[in-house]
C-alpha positions, 0 to 999 in steps of 0.5 A: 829815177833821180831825174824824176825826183829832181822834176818834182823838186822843181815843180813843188814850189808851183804846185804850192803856190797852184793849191793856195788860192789867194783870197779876195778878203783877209781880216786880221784880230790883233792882241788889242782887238782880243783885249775887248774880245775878253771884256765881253767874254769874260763877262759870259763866262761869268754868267754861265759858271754861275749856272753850273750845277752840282750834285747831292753830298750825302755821306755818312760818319759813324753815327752821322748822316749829312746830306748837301743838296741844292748847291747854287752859285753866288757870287765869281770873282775873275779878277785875274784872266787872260786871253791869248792867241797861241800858234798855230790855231789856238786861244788860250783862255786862263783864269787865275786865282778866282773865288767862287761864292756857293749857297748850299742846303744842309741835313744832318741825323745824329741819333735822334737829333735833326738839323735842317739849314744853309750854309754859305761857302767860299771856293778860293784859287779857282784855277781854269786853263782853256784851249780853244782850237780853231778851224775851218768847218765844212761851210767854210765857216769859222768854228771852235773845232775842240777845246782842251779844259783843265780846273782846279780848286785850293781850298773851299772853306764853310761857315756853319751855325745852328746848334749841331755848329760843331758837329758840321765842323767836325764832318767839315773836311768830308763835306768841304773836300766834297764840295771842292771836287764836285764843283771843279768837276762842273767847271769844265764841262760847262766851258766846253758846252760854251764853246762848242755849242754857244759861241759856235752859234754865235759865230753861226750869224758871220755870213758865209754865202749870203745874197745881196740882192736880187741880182748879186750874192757874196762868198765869204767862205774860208779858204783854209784854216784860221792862221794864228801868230802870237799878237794876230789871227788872219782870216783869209775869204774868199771874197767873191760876188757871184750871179743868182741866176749862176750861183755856182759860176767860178770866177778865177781869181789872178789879183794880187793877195793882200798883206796886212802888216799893220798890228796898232789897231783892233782889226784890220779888213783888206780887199783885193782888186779881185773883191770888186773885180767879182761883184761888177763881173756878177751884175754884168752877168746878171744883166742889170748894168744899163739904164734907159732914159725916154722922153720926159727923163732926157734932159731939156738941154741936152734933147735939144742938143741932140735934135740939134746933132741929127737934125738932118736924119730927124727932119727926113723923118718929118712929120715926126720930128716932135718923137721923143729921143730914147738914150740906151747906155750899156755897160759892153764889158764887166768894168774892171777895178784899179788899186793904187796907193793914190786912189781907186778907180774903175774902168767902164767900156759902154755903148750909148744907143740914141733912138727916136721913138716914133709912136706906133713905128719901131724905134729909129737909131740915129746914132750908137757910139762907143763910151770909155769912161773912168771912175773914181771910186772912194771906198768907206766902212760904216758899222758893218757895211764896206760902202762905195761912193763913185765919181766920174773922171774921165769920159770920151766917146767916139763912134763904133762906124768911122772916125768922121762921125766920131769928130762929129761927135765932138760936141757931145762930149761936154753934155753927156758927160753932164749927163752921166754927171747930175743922171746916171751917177746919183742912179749908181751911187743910190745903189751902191750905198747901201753897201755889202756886210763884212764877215763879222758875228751880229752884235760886232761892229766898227768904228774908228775906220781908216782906209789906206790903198796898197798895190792891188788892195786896200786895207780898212783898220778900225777898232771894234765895238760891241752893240750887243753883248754876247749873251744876248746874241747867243740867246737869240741864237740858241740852237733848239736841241734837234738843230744840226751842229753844222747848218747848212751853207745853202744861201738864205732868202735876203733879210733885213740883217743880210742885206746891208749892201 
């Protein structure tokens, strides 16, 4: 038995480490990226207390009868807020010392007298206190999973007039103290259908498990609730890109996981090795890492050059020396990516099949040979879009038959690395500028980026700026009453908004 207990003593830490899978993506909010986070929600906050709604007052005191009815907000003055991160998964969301102008219809019967007005009113010392609970939904999305609401009013003050001025006086502690607990009863209860269900649709429109392209989709999944320390919250992804044909192919992730130590600017983005690991591996899978090249769209220099090479295959050939030359390149084996803090690369292994298409006659191969080629790879944000530019290194080829043909290959090296250089990197390059989006709500953006390289990942700090205010992001958004309060994690067909890649 103590043996037992001693084995699993040793065996813990390895189930520990076997159950937390590393992420492929990790994104950090600082204290300063949650300073303009509440610029943009106190200015909401402000718009949906002003369309809180409060019930009648009616009452009576001896002989009078008072009736408040048609209560409207004017006016909030939140001049003293604060918005803080609270460990382990919470956001405290205080205002202090507010006041709140109201507008109100008054009726009052007194015997036979009738007095019919408005009156204006001042609640001041407005108190909130919030709790926002943060968590992981069952999409793997980031949700506001409870709040906790506290509220409170010092003291509302009325300006009567008209002529039963001092009789509205009189009854003033029984309309005022009224007023006072109807509104702050209505504080709360709108906060809480703020969080829960407007900016819950609004952290809806963060990709989850989205489609790139045709060929490519992406998971951005939680990989476990959000981590909260006093200055930060760390998101960890699962930054996997994944086959349409295979949507549920697991590639099993052996990178190393990002740390982001880093807290001077508004966030920060880091990507694993396994981040674009996962995305060659999806198109190689998918079938689409290969480009051919035929007769007119084979360089002059370089048919020539390759005539040149297998003149004596082709001159056997005759009379069909004159055949246009078909170049086949394919990439043999998903390419694998490096981080290093100099700089990131990508290793690509390919085979070049050179044929001459002879018309009406299947295609003579004159040559395969095998490429080993190293790219460089620089790595950018733009708005929302994680952008690579790619630029050839290093490049050799030799042949898969013999080692005399691979020194008779020697020739080629120069043009088809020309060849690779001014053809099939624009081609490449044209399809990866379009970029992948990052894990942000609509309306959210960066600027200001700058990307470090690590061991095994890089980081992007940036700060953020908001193209869209919340409201309007949320009214376009707004869930219709029948809509689910978790969407479905199903990928959605490629749209424009999506399908930043």
């Amino acid at each position: 038995m103590a043996a037992g207990s001693c084995l699993l003593l040793l065996l813990l830490p390895w189930l520990v480490m076997a159950s937390h899978s590393p992420p492929g993506c990790k994104i950090r909010i600082t204290s300063k990226g949650l300073d303009l986070v509440k610029q943009e929600g106190l200015r909401f906050v402000e718009q949906e207390l002003q369309n809180i709604t409060v019930s009648d007052l009616h009452g009576k005191e001896g002989q009078f009868h008072y009736n408040i009815s048609q209560v409207k907000v004017m006016d909030l003055q939140l001049a003293f807020s604060d918005l803080y991160f609270q460990p382990q998964q919470h956001l405290v969301f205080n205002i202090n010392n507010a006041s709140i102008s109201l507008r109100f219809r008054r009726q009052l019967l007194y015997w036979f007298f009738y007095d019919i007005g408005s009156i204006n009113a001042s609640a001041d010392g407005v108190h909130i206190h919030t709790v926002l609970q943060l968590a992981k939904d069952e999409a793997g999305r980031l949700k506001i999973s409870n709040i906790t609401c506290n509220a409170s009013i010092a003291r509302v003050h009325a300006g009567f007039s008209g002529t039963l001025r001092k009789v509205y006086e009189f009854l003033s502690t029984f309309i005022v103290t009224g007023m006072r607990f109807l509104v702050s009863q209505q504080i709360c209860p709108s906060l809480e259908h703020a969080s829960l269900v407007l900016l819950n649709s609004l952290l809806d429109t963060v990709p989850v498990r989205n489609y790139v392209d045709e060929h490519v989709g992406i998971d951005y999944s939680l990989l476990r609730d959000p981590a909260v320390s006093t200055d930060t919250l760390d998101l960890d992804f699962k930054g996997m890109f994944f086959p349409r044909a295979r949507e549920t192919q697991e590639l099993e992730n052996h990178a190393v996981e990002p740390v982001i130590k880093e807290t001077e600017r508004m966030v920060y983005v880091a990507f694993s090795e396994y981040f674009f690991d996962s995305a060659m591996h999806a198109y190689f899978q998918a079938g689409v890492l290969a480009i051919e090249l035929q007769g007119e769209k084979v360089p002059k220099d370089l048919d020539v050059l390759l005539r040149a090479t297998f003149f004596g295959t082709i001159f056997m050939l005759s009379p069909t020396v004159d055949a246009p030359l078909r170049l086949v390149l394919q990439v043999s084996a998903p390419p694998r990516c490096t981080i290093k803090p100099s700089g990131t690369s990508i290793s690509v292994s390919a085979f070049l099949n050179i044929s001459l298409v002879i018309p009406g006659h299947t295609a003579i191969q004159l040559s395969s040979m095998a490429m080993e080629t190293k790219l460089s790879a620089k790595v950018f944000l733009q708005g929302k879009a994680l952008r690579v530019q790619l630029d050839l290194r290093r490049f050799r080829i030799y042949s898969k038959q013999s080692a005399l043909e691979s020194l008779a290959l020697f020739s080629l090296q120069a043009p088809l690395k020309t060849l690779l250089q001014l053809t099939i990197m624009p081609i490449i390059n044209e399809r990866t500028k379009k970029g992948v989006q990052i894990p942000l709500p609509e309306g959210m953006d960066f600027t200001k980026e700058v990307v470090t390289n690590h061991a095994g990942f890089l980081t992007v700090g940036a700060d953020l700026h908001f193209s869209k205010g919340l409201r309007e992001v949320i009214e376009k958004y707004r869930p219709a009453p029948t809509t689910p309060a978790y969407p479905s994690s199903r990928p959605a067909e490629p749209s424009v908004e999506s399908h930043q890649l």
